[in-house]
N, C-alpha and C positions, 0 to 999 in steps of 0.2 A: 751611081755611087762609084766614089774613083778609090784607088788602094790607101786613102790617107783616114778614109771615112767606113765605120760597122756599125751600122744600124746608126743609133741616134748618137754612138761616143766617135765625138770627135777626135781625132787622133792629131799626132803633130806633123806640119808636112813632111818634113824630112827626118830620116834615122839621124844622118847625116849630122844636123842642127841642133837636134838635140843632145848628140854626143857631146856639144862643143858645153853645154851646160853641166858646171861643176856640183855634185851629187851634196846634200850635206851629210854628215857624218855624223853616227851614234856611237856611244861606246860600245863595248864587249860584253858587256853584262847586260845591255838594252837588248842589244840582239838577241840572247838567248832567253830574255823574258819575253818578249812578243815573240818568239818563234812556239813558245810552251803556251804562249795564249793561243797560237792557230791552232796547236795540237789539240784543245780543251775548245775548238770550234767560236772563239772568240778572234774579233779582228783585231790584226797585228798592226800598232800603231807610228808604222814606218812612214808615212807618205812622204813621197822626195827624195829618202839618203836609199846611199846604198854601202854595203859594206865594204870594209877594203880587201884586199888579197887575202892578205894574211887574219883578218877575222874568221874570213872565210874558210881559212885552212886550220884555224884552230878550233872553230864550233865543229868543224867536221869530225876533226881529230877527238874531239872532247864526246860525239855523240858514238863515233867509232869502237873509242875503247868504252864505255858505259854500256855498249850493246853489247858487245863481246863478255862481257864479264856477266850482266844477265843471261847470257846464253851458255855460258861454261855452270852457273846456279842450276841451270835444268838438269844437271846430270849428277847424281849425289854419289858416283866413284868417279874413280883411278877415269882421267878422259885426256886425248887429246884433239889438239888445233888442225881441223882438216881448212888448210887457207884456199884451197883450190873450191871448195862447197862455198863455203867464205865468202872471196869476191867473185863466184859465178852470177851472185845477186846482183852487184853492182851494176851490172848494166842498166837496171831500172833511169842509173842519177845521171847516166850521159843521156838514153834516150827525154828524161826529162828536160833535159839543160839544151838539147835541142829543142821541143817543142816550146820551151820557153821563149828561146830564142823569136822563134815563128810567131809565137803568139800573143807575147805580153808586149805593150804598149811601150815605147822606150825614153818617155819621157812624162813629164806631170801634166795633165788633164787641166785647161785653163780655169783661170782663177773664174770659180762660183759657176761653172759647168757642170754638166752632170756626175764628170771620175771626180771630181774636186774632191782631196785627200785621198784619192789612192791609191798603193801604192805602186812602182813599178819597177823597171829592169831586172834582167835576167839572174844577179848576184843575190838579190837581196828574195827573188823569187827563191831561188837555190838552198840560201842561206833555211829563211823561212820553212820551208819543204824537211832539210835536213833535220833540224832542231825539233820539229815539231810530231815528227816520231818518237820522240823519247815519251812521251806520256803513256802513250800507246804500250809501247815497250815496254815499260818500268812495272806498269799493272798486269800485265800478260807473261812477262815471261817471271814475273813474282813469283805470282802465281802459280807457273809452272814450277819454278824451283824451289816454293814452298810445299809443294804434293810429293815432289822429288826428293826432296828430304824427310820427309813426315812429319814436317809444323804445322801442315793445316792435312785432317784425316775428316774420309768422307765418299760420297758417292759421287765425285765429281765427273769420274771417268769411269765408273763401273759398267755405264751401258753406254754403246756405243753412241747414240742420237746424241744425247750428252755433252760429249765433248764434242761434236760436231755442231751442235748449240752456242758451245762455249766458241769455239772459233770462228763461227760467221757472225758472232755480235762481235769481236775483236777487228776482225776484216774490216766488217762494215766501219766499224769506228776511225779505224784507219786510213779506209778510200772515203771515207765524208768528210774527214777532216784535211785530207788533200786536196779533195774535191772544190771542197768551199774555199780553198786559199787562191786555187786557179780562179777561181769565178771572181775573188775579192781581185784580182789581179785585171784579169780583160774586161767584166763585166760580161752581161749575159747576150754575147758575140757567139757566132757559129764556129769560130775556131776555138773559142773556151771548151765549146760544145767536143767539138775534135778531140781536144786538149784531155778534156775527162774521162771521156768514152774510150782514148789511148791508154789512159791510167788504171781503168776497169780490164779491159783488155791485159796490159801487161801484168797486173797482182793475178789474174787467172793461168797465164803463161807461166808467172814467177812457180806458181803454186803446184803447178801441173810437172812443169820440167827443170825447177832449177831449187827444189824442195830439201834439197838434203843441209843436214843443219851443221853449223860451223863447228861444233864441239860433238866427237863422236866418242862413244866408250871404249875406254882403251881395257879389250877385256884379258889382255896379259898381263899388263900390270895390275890388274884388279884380283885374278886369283894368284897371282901371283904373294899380293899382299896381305889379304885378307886371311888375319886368321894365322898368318904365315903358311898359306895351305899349299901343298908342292903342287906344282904345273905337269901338265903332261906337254912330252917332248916328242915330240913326232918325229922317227926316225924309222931305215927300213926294217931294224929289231924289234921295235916297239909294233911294229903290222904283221910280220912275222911272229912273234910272240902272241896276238892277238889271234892270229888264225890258228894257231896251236891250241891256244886257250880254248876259242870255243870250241874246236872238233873236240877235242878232248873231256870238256863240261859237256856236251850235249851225247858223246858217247858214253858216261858212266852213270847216265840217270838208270834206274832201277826199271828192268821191267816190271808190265802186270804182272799180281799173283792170278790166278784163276779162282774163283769163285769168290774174290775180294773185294769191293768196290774201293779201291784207291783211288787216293788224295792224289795229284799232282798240282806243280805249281809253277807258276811263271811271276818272277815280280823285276819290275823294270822302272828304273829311276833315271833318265836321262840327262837332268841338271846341273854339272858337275859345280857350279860356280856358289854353291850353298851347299855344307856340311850335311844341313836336318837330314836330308835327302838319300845322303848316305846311311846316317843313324836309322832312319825309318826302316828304309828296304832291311836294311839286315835285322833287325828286331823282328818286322815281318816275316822274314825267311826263317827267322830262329822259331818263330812259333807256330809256322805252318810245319817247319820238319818235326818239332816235339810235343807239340797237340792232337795234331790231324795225320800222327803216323806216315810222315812223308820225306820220313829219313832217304835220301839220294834222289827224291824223284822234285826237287827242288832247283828249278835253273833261275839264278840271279842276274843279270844283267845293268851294269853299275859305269857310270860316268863319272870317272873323282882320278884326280891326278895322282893318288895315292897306289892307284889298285890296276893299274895296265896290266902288274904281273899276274895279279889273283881272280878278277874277273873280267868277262866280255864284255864288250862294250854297249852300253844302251840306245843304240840306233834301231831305226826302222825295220829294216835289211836282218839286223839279229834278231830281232824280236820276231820277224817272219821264218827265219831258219829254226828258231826254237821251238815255237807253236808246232811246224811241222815234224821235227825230230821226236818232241811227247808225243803227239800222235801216232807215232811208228811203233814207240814202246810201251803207252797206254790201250786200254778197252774201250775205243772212242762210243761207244754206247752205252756204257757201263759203269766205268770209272768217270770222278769230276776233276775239271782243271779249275783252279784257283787260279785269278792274275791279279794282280795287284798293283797298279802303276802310282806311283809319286813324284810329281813336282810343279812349280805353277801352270795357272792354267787361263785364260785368255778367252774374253767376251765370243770369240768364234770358237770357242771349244777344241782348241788344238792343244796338246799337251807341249808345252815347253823343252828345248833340248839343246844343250849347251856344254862344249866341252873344247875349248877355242886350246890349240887352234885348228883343231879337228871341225871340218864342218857336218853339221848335224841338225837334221829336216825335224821340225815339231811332227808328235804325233796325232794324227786322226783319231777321232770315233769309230770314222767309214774304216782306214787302215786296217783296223784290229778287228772290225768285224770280219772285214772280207779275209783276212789270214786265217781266223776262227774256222768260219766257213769253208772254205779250201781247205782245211784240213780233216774236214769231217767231224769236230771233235764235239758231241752233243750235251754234252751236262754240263754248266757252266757257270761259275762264282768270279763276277767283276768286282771289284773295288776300286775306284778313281778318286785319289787324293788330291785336289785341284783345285783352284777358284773355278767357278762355273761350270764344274762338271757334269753340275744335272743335265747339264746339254747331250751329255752322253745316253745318258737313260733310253730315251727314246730309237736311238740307233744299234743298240746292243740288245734290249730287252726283246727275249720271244719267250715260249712257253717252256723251254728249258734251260733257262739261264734266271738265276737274283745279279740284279745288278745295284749295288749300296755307291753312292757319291756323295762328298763332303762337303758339299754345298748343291743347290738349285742352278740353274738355268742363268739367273742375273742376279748371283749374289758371290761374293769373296767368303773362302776358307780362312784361317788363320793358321798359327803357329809353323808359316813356312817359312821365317826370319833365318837372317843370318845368327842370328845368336838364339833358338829355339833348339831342343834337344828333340822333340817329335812334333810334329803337326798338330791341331786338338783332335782330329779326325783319327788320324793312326794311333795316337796314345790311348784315344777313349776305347776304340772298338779293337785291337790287336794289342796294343800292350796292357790295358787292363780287364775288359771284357772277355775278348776271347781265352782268355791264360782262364776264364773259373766256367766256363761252356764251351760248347762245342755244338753251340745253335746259333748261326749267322744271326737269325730273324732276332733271337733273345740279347744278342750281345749289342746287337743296332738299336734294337728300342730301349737299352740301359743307355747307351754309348746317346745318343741324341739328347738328354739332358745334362747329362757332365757336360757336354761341350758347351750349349743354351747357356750356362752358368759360368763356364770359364769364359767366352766370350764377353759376357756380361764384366765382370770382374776384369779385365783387358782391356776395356771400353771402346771395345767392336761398337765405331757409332755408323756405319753403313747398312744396317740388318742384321738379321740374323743371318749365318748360311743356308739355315733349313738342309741339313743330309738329307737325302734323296732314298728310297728304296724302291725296288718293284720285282716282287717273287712271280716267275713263272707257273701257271697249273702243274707242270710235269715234274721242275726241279723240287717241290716244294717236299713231295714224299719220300723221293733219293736222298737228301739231306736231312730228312727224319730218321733215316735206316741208318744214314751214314751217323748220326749224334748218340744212336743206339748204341750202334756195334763199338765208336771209340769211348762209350762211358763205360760200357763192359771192361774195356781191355786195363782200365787202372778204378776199379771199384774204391781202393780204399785211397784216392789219390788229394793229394792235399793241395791247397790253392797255390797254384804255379808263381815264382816272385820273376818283377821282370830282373831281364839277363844284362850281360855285357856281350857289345854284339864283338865279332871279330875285329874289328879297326881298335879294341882294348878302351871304347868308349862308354858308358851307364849311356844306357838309350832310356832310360825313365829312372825318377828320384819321387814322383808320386802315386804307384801304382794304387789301386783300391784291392788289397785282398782279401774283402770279404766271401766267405763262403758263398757260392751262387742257393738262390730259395725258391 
């Protein structure tokens, strides 16, 4: 077999000779319908021409900006053009345009031979290759940019496999439909073979190390705008201020009484780039201090560009300083801590934490246990307002702690929107359950169907969240004693209406104040 001859296709003898044979020409609109046929794994009905320069720099141009603008769709705020993510991908179209070079055929298969019609040179390979992503593109990143927005609602990405489903049937579709265009091109040649198994090879490389996407969230123009909501300006006052603030918060919390079983509380909202979030904590904080008699012994911790001067910040680090500081001034045996955390929450169960352009680590399950624990502090009332928070249950739960979460394991919470005044989770069980009891267990098994029904009414088509509980043997009678002694202290007390939290916002317009039965 000499270098003119693969397997049974004959080739032409010289590169050389065939050069000298002029290509025929299609127009511009031909081009890009058989390039949209390869994409949809049909053969592209070039055999013979090849494009000219300038076709070729306009379908590129033409596929260029078409991608780019699907790709800025995936992102439903305030984003900018990171170009450098951009054309780190491009390598893919030199390394192909060489292997083309090496491998396709560079002139037409004689008349009524085996290649006879099809097609060849490196241009029209090129062309073909370039165009024939766009199909690919157009339904995937739709797709993306129709979830991004909330046109199409669903469990598409709720569990993880999922979307990891979703993207190796897009791959796949992708590297087949390249695949088969090379093969349409050499025939079924051991350099084809090269050819493919190069292509497999770099979308795994592409995937691995050159992954990051052309359009990234510009998250300062985003809170910046939204809302008109002010920004936090990181300067050295604003860190100073901050270090004042919490020594300050965390020394005026309330000692133990002696012989009292006191409330304390911890509630921490890290999210700063969503409002609810703000509204929630502090409704929450207003009702742990005027319920559960826990006037001073209430430390807040709050992410919102509004509040540098009035409270700490909700990072990891504070929330580990605080846990320990209650412990200093509570009866870690005796007395119960409340926590309360709010903000998205994520198939891995990390609580979300956002406060740009401060950077700011999501929080754990493990995290907040192991601060718990280190601090000795044994009686214990979790609440996690979260998508997926059930995931926490399991990591927090022992025989002295309830742990209540606002959804299961793989299911999404609601009313953590941008335009939402409380979560359904926080509104049902703290703004209007807890205000007419002072029984976790009673205000969760009320609160679990208001929500079932407003979801419903929302058209939560993903599941339901299923809120989560799990009462420890040990906590369950401390919080009998503890519902006693605070129904004692206001005998003749009337159903609590919800408040206006501090930020001068109605944290609720719907409360239920019916008498508790």
């Amino acid at each position: 077999m000499n270098d003119t001859t693969i397997g049974s296709e004959a080739l032409p003898a010289t590169r050389a000779a065939d050069a000298t044979t002029p290509a025929a020409r299609l127009p511009l609109q031909k081009w890009l319908v058989e390039g949209l046929r390869a994409g949809v794994f049909l053969r592209p009905r070039v055999a013979g021409c090849a494009p000219t320069p300038l076709q070729a720099l306009v379908l590129t141009a033409l596929v260029v900006f078409v991608e780019v603008g699907l790709f800025r769709l995936g992102i439903a705020g305030p984003a900018r053009l990171d170009v450098q993510a951009w054309l780190s991908a491009w390598w893919v179209a030199g390394l192909f345009i060489g292997l083309a070079w090496w491998a396709f055929p560079t002139g037409p298969a004689q008349p009524g031979g085996e290649g006879a019609g099809r097609p060849v040179g490196v241009g029209a390979g090129f062309v073909l290759w370039v165009v024939a992503s766009l199909p690919n593109t157009l339904v995937y990143q739709g797709l993306i940019g129709a979830i991004a927005h909330g046109w199409i609602k669903g469990a598409v990405f709720s569990q993880t496999w999922l979307y990891w489903v979703f993207y190796a049937v897009f791959t796949a579709w992708s590297l087949g439909a390249a695949i088969l265009l090379v093969v349409r091109f050499t025939g079924p040649t051991w350099r084809g073979a090269v050819f493919a198994l190069t292509l497999v090879a770099s979308t795994g490389l592409t995937a691995w190390y050159f992954n990051d996407r052309a359009w990234q969230e510009d998250y300062a123009e985003r809170d910046a705008a939204a809302e008109n909501r002010p920004r936090l300006h990181l300067s050295q006052q604003a860190f100073e201020t901050q270090q004042a603030l919490l020594q300050s918060t965390l020394a005026a919390v309330a000692p133990e009484r002696p012989g009292v079983a006191d409330v304390y509380a911890l509630v921490f909202a890290p999210y700063a780039s969503e409002d609810v979030f703000m509204r929630e904590s502090t409704m929450v904080s207003q009702v742990l201090a005027e319920r559960f008699d826990a006037r001073g012994r209430v430390v807040h911790l709050l992410n919102h560009g509004s509040t540098t001067a009035t409270h700490p910040w909700a990072t990891t680090p504070n929330l580990q300083r605080a846990i320990a500081a209650l412990a200093q001034r509570m009866d870690r045996d005796n007395d119960v801590l409340v926590v309360y955390l709010t903000s998205h929450g994520a198939s891995d169960f990390k609580l979300a934490a956002s406060h740009w352009p401060l950077q700011v680590e999501p929080l754990s399950p493990a995290d907040l246990r192991a601060a718990l624990d280190k601090a000795g502090i044994r009686n214990r009332v979790i609440a996690v307002s979260a998508c997926y928070s059930g995931g926490w249950v399991d990591v927090l739960a022992n025989d002295n702690t309830l742990v209540m979460t606002a959804a299961d394991a793989t299911h999404t919470s609601y009313g953590c929107g941008r335009l939402s005044e409380l979560t359904f989770f926080g509104r049902a069980l703290f703004d209007e359950q807890l205000r007419k009891t002072h029984s976790f267990e009673k205000a969760f098994a009320r609160a679990v169907p208001l929500i079932r029904q407003r979801e419903i009414d929302a058209g939560k088509d993903d599941g339901f969240s299923n809120p989560q509980i799990r009462v420890g043997a040990n906590i369950s009678p401390i919080l009998k004693a503890l519902e006693q002694r605070l129904d004692a202290l206001l005998p003749a007390e009337a159903p609590a209406q919800p408040q206006t939290g501090q930020t001068g916002m109605k944290v609720s317009t719907q409360a239920d104040t019916a008498p508790e039965k």
